[in-house]
C-alpha positions in Angstrom: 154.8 191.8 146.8 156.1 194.6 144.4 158.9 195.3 142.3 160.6 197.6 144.5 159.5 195.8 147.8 160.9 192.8 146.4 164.7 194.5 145.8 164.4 196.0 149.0 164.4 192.7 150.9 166.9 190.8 148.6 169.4 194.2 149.4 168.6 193.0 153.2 169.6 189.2 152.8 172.9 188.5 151.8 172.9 186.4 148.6 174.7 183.6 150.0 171.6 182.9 152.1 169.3 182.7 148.5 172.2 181.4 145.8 174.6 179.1 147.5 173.4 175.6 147.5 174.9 173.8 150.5 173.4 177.3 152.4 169.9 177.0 151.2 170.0 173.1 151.6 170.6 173.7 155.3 168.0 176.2 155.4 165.6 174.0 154.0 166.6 171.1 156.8 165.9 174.1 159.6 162.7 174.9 158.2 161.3 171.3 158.0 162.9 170.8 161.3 160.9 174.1 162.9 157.4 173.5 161.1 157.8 169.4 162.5 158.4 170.9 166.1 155.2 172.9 165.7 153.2 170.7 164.5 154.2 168.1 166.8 153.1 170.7 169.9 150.3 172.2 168.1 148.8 169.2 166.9 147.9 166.1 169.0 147.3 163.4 166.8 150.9 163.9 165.8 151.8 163.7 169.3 150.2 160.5 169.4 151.9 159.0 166.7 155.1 160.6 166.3 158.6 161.4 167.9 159.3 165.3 168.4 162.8 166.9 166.9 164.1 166.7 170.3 163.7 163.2 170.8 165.5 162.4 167.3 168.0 164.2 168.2 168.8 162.5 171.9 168.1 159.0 169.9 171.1 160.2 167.4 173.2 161.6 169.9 173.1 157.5 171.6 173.6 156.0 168.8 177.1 158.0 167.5 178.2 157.6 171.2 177.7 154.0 171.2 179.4 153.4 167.6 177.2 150.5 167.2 176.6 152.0 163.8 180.0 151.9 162.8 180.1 148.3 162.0 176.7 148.3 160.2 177.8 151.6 158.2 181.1 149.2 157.2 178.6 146.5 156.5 176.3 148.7 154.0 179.1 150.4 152.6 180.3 146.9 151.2 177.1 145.7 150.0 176.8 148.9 148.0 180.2 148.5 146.9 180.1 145.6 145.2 176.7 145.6 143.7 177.6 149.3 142.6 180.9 148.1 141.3 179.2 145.0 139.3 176.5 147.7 137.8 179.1 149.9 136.5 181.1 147.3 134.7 178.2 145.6 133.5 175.9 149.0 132.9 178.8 150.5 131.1 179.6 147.8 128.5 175.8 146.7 128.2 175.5 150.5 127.3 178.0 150.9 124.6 176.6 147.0 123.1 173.3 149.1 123.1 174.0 152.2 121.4 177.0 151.6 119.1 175.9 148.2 117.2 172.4 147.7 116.2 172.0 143.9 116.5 172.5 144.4 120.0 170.6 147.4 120.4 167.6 145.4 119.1 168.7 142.0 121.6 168.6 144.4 124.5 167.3 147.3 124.6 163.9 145.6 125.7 165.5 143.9 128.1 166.6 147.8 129.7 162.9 148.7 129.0 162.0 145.6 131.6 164.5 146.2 133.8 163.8 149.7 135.0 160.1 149.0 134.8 160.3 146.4 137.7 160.1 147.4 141.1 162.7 147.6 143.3 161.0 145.5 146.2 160.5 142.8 143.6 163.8 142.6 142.8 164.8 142.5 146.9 162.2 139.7 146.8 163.3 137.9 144.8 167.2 138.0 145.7 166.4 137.4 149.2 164.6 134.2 147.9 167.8 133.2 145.5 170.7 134.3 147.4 168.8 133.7 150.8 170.4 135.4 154.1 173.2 137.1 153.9 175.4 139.9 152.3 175.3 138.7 148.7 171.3 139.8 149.0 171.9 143.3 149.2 174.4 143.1 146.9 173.0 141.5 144.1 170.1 143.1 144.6 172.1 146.5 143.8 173.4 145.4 141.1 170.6 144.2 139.3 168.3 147.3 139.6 171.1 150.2 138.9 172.9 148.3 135.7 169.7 148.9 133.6 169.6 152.6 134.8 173.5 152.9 133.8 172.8 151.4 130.6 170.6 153.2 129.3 172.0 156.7 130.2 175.1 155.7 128.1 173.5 154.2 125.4 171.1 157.9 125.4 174.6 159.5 125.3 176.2 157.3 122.1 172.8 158.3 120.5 173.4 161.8 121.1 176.5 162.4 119.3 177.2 164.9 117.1 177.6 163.0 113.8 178.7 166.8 112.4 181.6 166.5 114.6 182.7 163.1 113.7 182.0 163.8 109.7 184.3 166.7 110.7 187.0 164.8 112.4 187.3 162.3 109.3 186.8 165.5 106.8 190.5 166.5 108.3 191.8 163.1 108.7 192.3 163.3 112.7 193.3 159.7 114.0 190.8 156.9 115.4 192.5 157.4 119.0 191.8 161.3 119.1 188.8 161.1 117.8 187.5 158.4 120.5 188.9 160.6 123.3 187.8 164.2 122.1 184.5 163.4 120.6 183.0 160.0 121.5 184.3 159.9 125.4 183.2 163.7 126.2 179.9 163.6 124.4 178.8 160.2 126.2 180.9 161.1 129.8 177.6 163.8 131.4 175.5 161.4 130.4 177.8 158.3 132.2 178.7 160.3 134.9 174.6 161.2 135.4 174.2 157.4 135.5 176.6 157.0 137.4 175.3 159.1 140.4 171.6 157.9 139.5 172.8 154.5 140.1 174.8 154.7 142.9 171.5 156.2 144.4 169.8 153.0 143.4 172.4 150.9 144.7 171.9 152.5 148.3 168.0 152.4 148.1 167.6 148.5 147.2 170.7 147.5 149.2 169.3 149.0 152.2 165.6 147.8 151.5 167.4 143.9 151.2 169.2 144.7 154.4 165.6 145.2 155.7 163.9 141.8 154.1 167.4 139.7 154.7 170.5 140.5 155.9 172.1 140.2 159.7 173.8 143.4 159.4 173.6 146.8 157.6 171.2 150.2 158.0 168.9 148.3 156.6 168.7 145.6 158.8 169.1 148.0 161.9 165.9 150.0 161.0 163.9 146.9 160.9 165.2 146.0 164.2 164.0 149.5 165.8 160.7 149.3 164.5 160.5 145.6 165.5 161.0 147.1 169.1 158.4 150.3 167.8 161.1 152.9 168.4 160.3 155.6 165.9 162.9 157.8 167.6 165.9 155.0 167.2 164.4 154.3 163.3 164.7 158.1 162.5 167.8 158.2 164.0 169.9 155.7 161.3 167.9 157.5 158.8 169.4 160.9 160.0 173.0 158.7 160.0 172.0 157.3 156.6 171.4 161.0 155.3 174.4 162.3 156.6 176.7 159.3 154.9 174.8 159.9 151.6 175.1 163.7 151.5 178.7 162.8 152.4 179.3 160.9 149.4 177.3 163.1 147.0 179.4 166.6 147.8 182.6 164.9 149.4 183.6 162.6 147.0 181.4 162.5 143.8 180.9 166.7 143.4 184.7 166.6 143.8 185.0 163.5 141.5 182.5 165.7 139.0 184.8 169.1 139.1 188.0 167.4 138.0 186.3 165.2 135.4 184.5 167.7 134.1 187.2 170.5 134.0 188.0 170.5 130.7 184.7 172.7 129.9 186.0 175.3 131.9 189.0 175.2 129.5 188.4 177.8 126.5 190.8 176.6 124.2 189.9 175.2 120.5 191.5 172.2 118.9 192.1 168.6 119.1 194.9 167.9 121.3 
C-alpha cells in the first residue's frame, strides 16, 4: 500500500478506532471471535472438536444467571488474596535485603535465580502434596511463585538508582527522610509497581491451576469439573468469566491505582519538597 493510499484510509477511520487501547483491545476480541466462527463452519475437524462462539456464549449466559459462579469467584478471590498479600510483604522486604546490603544479596539472590526458574505446576504439586486439600493450596502456592518475581523487580530497581542524584542530595546536605522519599522510593516504585502487577498475574495463574489439582472450590476447581463432564462449552465459559474479573482488576482498580501513584511525573515542578 502507498504513501498517499495509506493517509487516505487513516483520514477515513477515526483515530479512536487505531490509538485508544480499551478500543483496539475490543476490536481485537471481535476479530478473534469472527475468524473462530469461520473457521468453526468452514472447517470440520474443528467442528468435531470444538464449541462454536454461539455456544460459548449460551454456556456464559447460564452460568451468570445461575450465580453459581459467585461463590467460586469469592472463593478464588480469597486464595489470591492472601497468597498475593503474603508475596508482597515477603517479595518487598526480600527485595530491598537483596539490593541494598551485599551479604544478603550474595545469601539470596540464588535463591530468586531458583525460584523463578521452577515451574509453576511444580510448585502446585508440591503444595497440593504439603498443604493437601483445601484453600491454603492455592494460597501458598501463590505465594511462593510471585514473591521471587516481586523480589527481584525491586532489587533491579535499588540497582538502578541514580548514584548522581544521591551524591547530589548529600553535596547540598538535604535530609535522610527527603532523600529516601524523593530519590530512593520513586526510582525503585515503576519497577515495584511492575512487580507488582507481574505478580498479581502469577498469583491468579498458580492459584487457579491449584484450584484445578486440589481445592473444593474456586475457578479452578470449576473448570476441572466441566471437563470432567467433557463440556468444552461450560469450561470456556469460566474462562470468559475469569477474563472478564482479570481485565476488571487490571483497568478498574490497578490502572487507577497506577494514575494516582504515578501522578507526580505529570507534575513539572523542580525541587525537593
Amino acid at each position: 500500500m502507498s504513501t498517499s493510499q495509506a493517509q487516505v484510509l487513516s483520514g477515513l477511520i477515526p483515530d479512536s478506532l487505531l490509538e485508544n487501547r480499551s478500543i483496539v483491545f475490543l476490536e481485537s476480541i471481535v476479530a478473534i471471535v469472527i475468524v473462530w466462527a469461520i473457521a468453526y463452519r468452514t472447517l470440520p475437524s474443528i467442528r468435531e472438536s470444538f464449541v462454536s462462539p454461539t455456544e460459548v456464549a449460551v454456556a456464559t449466559r447460564e452460568l451468570f444467571v445461575s450465580m453459581i459462579w459467585v461463590e467460586h469467584f469469592i472463593a478464588s478471590l480469597t486464595h489470591v488474596a492472601y497468597g498475593f498479600g503474603i508475596a508482597v510483604v515477603a517479595g518487598t522486604v526480600l527485595g530491598i535485603l537483596v539490593g541494598w546490603w551485599d551479604f544478603w544479596e550474595k545469601a539470596f539472590q540464588d535463591y530468586l535465580t531458583v525460584g523463578i526458574a521452577v515451574p509453576s505446576l511444580f510448585v502446585a504439586i508440591f503444595s497440593a502434596m504439603w498443604f493437601g486439600l483445601g484453600s491454603t493450596t492455592p494460597a501458598a502456592a501463590a505465594a511462593i511463585v510471585a514473591t521471587p518475581y516481586l523480589a527481584t523487580n525491586v532489587y533491579g530497581g535499588i540497582n538502578n538508582i541514580d548514584n548522581d542524584l544521591l551524591t547530589m542530595a548529600r553535596a547540598f546536605d538535604v535530609s535522610r527522610i527527603r532523600v529516601i522519599r524523593r530519590v530512593i522510593v520513586q526510582s525503585v516504585l515503576p519497577d515495584w509497581f511492575a512487580g507488582l502487577r507481574y505478580a498479581l498475574a502469577l498469583s491468579w495463574k498458580i492459584a487457579s491451576l491449584a484450584e484445578y489439582i486440589a481445592a473444593e472450590q474456586g475457578i479452578g476447581y470449576m473448570i476441572r469439573f466441566e471437563m470432567r463432564v467433557l463440556d468444552l462449552a461450560g469450561v470456556l465459559s469460566w474462562v470468559v468469566f475469569f477474563t472478564a474479573l482479570l481485565l476488571f482488576i487490571e483497568y478498574g482498580i490497578l490502572g487507577q491505582i497506577e494514575k494516582r501513584v504515578f501522578a507526580w511525573r505529570q507534575d513539572d515542578s523542580i525541587g525537593w519538597s
